[in-house]
LOMAR-683948 format. One line per 3 residues: number of its first residue (from 1); their letters; for each residue x, y, z of N, C-alpha, C. Coordinates in steps of 0.05 Angstrom, whole numbers. Layout:
BEGIN
NUM> A> X,Y,Z,X,Y,Z,X,Y,Z ~ ...
This chain:
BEGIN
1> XXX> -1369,-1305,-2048,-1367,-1320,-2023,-1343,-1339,-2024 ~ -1334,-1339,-1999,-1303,-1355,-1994,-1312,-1389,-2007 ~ -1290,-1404,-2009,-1302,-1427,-2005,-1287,-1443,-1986
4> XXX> -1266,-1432,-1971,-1256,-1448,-1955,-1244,-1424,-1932 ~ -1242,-1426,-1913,-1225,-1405,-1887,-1209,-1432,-1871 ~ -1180,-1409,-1869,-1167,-1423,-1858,-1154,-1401,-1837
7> XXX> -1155,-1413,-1801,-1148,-1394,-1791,-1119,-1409,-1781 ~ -1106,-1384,-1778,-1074,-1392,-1769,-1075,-1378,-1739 ~ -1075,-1395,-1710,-1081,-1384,-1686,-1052,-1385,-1674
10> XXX> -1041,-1372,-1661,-1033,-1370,-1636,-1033,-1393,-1621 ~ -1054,-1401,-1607,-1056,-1419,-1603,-1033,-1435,-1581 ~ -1021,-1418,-1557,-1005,-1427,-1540,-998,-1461,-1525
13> XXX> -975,-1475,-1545,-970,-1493,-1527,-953,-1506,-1550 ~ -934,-1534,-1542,-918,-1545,-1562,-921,-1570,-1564 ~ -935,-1588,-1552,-945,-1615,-1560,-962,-1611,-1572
16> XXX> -973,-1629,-1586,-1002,-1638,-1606,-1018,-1645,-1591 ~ -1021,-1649,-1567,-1039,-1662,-1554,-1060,-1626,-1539 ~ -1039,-1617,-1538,-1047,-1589,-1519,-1056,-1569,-1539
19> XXX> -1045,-1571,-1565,-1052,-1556,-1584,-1075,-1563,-1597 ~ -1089,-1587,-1599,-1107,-1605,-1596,-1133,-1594,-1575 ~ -1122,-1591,-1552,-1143,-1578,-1526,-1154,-1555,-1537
22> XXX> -1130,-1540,-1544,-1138,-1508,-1548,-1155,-1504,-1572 ~ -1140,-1514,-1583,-1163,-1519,-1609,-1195,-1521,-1613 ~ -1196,-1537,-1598,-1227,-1552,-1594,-1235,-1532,-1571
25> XXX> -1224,-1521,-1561,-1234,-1502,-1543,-1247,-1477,-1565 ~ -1221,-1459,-1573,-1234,-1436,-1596,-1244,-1450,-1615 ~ -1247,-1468,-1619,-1271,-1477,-1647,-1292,-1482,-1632
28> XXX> -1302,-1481,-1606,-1320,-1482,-1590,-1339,-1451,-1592 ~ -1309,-1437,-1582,-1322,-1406,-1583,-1332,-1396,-1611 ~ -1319,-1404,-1623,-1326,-1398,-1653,-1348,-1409,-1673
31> XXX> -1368,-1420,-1659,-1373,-1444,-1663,-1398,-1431,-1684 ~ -1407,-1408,-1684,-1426,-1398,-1691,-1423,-1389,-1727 ~ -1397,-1387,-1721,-1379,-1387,-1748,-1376,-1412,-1761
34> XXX> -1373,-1428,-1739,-1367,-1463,-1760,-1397,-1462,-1769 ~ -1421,-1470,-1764,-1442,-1468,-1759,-1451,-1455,-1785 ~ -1447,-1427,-1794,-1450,-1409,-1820,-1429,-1421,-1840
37> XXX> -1406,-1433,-1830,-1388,-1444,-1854,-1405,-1471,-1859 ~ -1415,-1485,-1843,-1420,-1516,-1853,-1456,-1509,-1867 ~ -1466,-1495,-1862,-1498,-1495,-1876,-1488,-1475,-1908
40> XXX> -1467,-1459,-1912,-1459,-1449,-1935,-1435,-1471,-1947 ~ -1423,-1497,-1937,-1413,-1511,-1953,-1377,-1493,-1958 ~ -1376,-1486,-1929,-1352,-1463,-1936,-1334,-1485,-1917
43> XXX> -1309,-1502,-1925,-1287,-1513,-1907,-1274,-1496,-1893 ~ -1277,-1503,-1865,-1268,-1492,-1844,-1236,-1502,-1833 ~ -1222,-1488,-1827,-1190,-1503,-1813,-1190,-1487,-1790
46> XXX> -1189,-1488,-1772,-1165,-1475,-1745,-1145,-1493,-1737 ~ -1118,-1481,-1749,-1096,-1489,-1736,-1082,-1476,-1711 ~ -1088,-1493,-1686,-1069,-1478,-1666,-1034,-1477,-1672
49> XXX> -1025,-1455,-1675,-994,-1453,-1689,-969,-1463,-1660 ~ -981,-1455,-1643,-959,-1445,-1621,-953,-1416,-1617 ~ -929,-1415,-1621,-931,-1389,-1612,-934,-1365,-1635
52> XXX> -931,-1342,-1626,-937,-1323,-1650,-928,-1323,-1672 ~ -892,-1319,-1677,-880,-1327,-1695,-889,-1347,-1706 ~ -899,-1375,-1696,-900,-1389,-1709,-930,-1393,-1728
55> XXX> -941,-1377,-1717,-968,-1374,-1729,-970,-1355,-1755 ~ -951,-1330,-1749,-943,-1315,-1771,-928,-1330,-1793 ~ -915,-1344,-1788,-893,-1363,-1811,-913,-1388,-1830
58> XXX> -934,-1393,-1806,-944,-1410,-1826,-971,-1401,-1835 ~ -971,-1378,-1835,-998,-1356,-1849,-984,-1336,-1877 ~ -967,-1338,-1874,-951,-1329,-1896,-943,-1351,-1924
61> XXX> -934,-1371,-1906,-938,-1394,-1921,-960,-1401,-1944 ~ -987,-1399,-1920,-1016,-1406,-1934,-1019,-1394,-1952 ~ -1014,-1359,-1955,-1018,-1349,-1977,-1001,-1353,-1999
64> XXX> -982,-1367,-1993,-977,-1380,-2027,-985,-1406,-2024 ~ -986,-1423,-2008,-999,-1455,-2015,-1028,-1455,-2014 ~ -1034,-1442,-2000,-1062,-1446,-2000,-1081,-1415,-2012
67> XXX> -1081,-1409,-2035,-1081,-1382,-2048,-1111,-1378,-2052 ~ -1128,-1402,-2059,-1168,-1399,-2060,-1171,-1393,-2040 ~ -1155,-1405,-2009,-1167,-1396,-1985,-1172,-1370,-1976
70> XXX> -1185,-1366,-1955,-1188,-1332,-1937,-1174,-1350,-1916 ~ -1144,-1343,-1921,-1128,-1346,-1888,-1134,-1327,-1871 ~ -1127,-1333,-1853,-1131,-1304,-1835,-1110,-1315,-1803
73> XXX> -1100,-1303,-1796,-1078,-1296,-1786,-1096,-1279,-1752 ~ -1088,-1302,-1725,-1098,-1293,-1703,-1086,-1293,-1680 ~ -1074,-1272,-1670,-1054,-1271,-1648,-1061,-1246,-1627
76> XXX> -1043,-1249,-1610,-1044,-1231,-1588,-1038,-1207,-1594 ~ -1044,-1176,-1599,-1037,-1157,-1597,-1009,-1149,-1577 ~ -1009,-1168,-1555,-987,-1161,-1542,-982,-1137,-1536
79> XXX> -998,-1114,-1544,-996,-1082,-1533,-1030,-1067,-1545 ~ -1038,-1043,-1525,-1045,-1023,-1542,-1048,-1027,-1569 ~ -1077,-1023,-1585,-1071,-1023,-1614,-1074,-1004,-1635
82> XXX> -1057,-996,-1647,-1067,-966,-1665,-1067,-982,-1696 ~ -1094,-981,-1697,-1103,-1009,-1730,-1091,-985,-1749 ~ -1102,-995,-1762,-1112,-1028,-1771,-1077,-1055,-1755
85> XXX> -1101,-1070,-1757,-1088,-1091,-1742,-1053,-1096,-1764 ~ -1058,-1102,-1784,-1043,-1116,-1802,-1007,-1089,-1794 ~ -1014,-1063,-1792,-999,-1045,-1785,-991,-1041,-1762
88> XXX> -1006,-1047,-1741,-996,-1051,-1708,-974,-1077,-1714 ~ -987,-1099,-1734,-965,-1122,-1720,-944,-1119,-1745 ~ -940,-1100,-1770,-915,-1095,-1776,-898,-1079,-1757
91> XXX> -905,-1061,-1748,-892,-1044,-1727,-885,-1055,-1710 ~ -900,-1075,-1695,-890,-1082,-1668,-883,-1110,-1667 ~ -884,-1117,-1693,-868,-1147,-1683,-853,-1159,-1709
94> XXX> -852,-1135,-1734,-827,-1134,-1760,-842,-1158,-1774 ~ -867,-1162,-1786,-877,-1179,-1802,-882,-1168,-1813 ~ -880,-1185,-1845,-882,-1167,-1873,-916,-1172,-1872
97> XXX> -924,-1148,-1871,-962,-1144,-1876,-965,-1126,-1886 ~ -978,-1129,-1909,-988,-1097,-1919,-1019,-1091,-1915 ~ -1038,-1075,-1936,-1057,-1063,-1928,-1070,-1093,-1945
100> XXX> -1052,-1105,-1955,-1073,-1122,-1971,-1084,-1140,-1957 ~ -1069,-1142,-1931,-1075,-1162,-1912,-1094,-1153,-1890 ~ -1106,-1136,-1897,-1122,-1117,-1880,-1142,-1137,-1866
103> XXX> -1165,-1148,-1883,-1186,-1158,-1879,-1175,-1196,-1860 ~ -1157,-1200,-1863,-1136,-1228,-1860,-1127,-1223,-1827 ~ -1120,-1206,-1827,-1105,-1200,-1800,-1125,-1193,-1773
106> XXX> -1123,-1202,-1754,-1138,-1211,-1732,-1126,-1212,-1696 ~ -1136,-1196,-1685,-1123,-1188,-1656,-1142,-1205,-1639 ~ -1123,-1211,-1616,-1146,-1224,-1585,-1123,-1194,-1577
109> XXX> -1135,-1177,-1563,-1128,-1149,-1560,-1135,-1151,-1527 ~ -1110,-1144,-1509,-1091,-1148,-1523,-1077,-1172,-1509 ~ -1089,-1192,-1508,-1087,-1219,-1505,-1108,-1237,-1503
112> XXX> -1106,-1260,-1510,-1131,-1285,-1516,-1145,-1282,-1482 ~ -1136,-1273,-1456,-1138,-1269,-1428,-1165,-1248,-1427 ~ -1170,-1226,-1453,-1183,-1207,-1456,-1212,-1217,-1454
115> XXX> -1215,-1240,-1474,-1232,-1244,-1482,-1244,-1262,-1450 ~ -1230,-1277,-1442,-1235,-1302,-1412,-1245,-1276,-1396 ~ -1226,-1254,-1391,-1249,-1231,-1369,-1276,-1228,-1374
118> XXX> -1280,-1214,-1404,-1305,-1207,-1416,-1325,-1226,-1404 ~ -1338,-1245,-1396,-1346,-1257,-1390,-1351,-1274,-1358 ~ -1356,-1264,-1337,-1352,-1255,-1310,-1370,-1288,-1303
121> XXX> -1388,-1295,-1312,-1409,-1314,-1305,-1387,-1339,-1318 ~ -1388,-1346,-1342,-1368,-1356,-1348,-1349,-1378,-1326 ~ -1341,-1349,-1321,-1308,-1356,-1305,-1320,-1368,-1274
124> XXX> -1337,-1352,-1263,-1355,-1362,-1236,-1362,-1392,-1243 ~ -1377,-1394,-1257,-1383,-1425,-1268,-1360,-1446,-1272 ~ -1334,-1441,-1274,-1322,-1463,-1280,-1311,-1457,-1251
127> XXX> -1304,-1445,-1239,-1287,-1438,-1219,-1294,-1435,-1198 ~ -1322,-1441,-1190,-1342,-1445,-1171,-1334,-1420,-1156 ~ -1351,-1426,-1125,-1352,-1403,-1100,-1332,-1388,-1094
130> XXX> -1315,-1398,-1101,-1282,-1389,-1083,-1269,-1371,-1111 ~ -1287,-1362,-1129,-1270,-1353,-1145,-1273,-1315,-1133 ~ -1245,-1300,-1134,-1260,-1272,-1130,-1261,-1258,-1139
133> XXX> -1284,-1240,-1146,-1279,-1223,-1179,-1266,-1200,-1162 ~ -1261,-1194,-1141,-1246,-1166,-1134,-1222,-1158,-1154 ~ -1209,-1173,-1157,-1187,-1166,-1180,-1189,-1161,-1199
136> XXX> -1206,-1162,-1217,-1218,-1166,-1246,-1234,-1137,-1248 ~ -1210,-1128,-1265,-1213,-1100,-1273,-1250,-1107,-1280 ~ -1259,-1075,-1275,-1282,-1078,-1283,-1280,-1055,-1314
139> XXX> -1263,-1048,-1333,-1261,-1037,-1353,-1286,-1060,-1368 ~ -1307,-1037,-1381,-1326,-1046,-1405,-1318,-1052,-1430 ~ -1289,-1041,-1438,-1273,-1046,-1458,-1243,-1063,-1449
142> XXX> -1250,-1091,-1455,-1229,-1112,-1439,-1204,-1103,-1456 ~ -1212,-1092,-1483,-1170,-1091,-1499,-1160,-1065,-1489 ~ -1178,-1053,-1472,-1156,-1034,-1458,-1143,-1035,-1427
145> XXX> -1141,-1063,-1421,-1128,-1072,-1397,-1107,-1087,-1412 ~ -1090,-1075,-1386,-1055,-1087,-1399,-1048,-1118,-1404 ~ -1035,-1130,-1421,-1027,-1152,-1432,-1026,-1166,-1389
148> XXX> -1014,-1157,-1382,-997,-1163,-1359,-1021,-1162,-1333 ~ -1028,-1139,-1333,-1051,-1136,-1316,-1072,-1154,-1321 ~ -1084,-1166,-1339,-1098,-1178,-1346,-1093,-1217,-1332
151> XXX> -1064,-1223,-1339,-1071,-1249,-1327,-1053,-1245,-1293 ~ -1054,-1225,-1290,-1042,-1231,-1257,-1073,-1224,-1240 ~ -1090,-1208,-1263,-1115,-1215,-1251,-1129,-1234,-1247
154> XXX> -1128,-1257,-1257,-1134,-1277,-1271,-1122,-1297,-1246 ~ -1102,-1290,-1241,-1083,-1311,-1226,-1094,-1304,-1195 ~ -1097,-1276,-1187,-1108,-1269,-1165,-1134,-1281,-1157
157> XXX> -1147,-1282,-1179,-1186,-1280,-1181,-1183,-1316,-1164 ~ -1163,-1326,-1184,-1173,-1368,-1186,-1145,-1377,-1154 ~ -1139,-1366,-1146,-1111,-1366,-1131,-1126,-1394,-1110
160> XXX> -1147,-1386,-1091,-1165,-1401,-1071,-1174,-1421,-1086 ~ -1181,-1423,-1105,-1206,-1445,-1116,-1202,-1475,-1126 ~ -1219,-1487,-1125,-1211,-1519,-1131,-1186,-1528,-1147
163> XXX> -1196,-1511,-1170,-1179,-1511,-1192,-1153,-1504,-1193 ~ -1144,-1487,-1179,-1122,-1473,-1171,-1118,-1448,-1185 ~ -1098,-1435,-1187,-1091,-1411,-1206,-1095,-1416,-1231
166> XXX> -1101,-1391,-1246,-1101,-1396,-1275,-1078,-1403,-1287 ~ -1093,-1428,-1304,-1068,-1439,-1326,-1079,-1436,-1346 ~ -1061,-1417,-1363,-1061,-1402,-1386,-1071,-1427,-1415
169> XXX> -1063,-1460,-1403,-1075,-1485,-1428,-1100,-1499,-1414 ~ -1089,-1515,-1394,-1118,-1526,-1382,-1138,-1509,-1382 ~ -1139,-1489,-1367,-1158,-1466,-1368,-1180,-1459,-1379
172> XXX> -1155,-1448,-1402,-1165,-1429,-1420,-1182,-1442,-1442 ~ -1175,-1463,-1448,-1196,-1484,-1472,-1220,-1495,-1454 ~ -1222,-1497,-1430,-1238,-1505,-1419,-1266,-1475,-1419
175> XXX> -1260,-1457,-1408,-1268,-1428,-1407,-1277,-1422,-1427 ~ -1262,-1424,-1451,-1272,-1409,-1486,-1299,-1430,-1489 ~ -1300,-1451,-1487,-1322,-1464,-1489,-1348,-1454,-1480
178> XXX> -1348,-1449,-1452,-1372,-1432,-1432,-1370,-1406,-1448 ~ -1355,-1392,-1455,-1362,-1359,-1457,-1387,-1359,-1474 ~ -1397,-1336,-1464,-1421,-1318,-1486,-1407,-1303,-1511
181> XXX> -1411,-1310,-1526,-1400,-1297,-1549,-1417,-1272,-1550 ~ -1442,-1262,-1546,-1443,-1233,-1549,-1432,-1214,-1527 ~ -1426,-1223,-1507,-1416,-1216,-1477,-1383,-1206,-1492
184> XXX> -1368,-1225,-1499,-1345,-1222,-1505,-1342,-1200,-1529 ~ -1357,-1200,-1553,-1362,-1189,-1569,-1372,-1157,-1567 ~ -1387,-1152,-1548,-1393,-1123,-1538,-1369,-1117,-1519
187> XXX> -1348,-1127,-1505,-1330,-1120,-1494,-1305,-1121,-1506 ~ -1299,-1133,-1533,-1282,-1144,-1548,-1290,-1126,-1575 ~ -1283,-1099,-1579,-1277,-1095,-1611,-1268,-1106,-1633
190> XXX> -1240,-1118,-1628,-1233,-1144,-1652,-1246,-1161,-1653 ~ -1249,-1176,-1626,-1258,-1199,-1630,-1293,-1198,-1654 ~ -1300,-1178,-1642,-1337,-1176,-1658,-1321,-1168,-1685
193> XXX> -1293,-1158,-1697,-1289,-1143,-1723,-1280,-1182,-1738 ~ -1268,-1197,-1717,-1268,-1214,-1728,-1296,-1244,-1731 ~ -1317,-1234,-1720,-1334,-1248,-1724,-1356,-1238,-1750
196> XXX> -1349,-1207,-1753,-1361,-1195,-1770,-1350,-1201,-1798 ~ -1326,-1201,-1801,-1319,-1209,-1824,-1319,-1233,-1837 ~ -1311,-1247,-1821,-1318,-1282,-1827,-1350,-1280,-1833
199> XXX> -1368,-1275,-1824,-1393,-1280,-1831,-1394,-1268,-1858 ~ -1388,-1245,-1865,-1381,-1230,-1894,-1375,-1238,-1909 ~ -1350,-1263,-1903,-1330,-1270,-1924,-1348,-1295,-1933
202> XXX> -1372,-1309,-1918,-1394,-1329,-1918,-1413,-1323,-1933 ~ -1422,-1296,-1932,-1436,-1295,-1948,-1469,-1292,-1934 ~ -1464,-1290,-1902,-1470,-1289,-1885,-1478,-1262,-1856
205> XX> -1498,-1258,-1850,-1503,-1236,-1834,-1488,-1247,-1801 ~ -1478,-1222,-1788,-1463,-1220,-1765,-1484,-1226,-1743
């Protein structure tokens, strides 16, 4: 059993204050995992990185500074995925990953946007009456809607509503909080491959 996980996120935005939001937002969604880390005594980290690169640079890092840890490395697929994960994002975005990084490497497939559809009630709830699901692909499998298609759906759905259009920071940390994690999880293949393993690496049932 691990004794510490450290996740390196994505995590979109460049102040500390917003990176801060998002944060507490996916450690919200995740929360089921903090939860199995704190009753097994396992130290938890999520760092929101910014952007991808920068999340990759300082997950590469960890594995030599931080070497007891289970880093693990969480970003956008940004396309279609042909896994293992750690080999889609050598190919498609020239990061040194090998197979060793297999279990480390971690997709929101094929964007963190994937997971905010999965979840239809969710989104109604923060976004009251005026929200319209007409746009919102109805695919059962959310990582097979396009990077692109995905938030102009998104932007369509919230366009009328109090709130206004979707914003990819206010938003989205607000939203990850409400989601159902088994909702997301039956619609989200990575996402359940990465809830499955963390519970593993705990010592811990999924």
């Amino acid at each position: 059993m691990v004794k510490e996980i450290r996740i390196y996120w994505e995590g979109k935005g460049t102040s500390d204050s917003i990176k801060d939001l998002l944060r507490k937002g996916m450690n919200e969604f995740l929360r089921d995992l903090r939860n199995i880390a704190r009753s097994n005594r396992v130290r938890w980290d999520l760092i929101a990185c910014g952007s991808r690169d920068s999340a990759y640079k300082d997950f590469a890092m960890a594995l030599k500074t931080f070497p007891n840890a289970f880093n693990v490395l969480l970003v956008d697929s940004e396309a279609p995925v042909n896994p293992p994960p750690w080999r889609h994002l050598r190919q498609n975005s020239g990061w040194e990953l090998a197979e060793e990084h297999d279990s480390q490497c971690h997709l929101m497939a094929q964007a963190m946007e994937a997971w905010l559809i999965a979840d239809i009630e969710a989104r109604r709830n923060y976004y009251g009456p005026d929200f319209n699901v007409n746009p919102i692909p109805g695919n059962m499998n959310a990582e097979q809607i396009d990077k692109n298609q995905l938030k102009r759906a998104l932007t369509n759905a919230t366009r009328n509503t109090n709130k206004g259009k979707y914003d990819e920071v206010k938003h989205a940390c607000e939203i990850l909080r409400k989601l159902d994690v088994a909702r997301v999880r039956q619609a989200a293949p990575h996402c359940d491959h990465l809830f499955k393993t963390l519970a593993e690496k705990m010592d811990a049932s999924s």
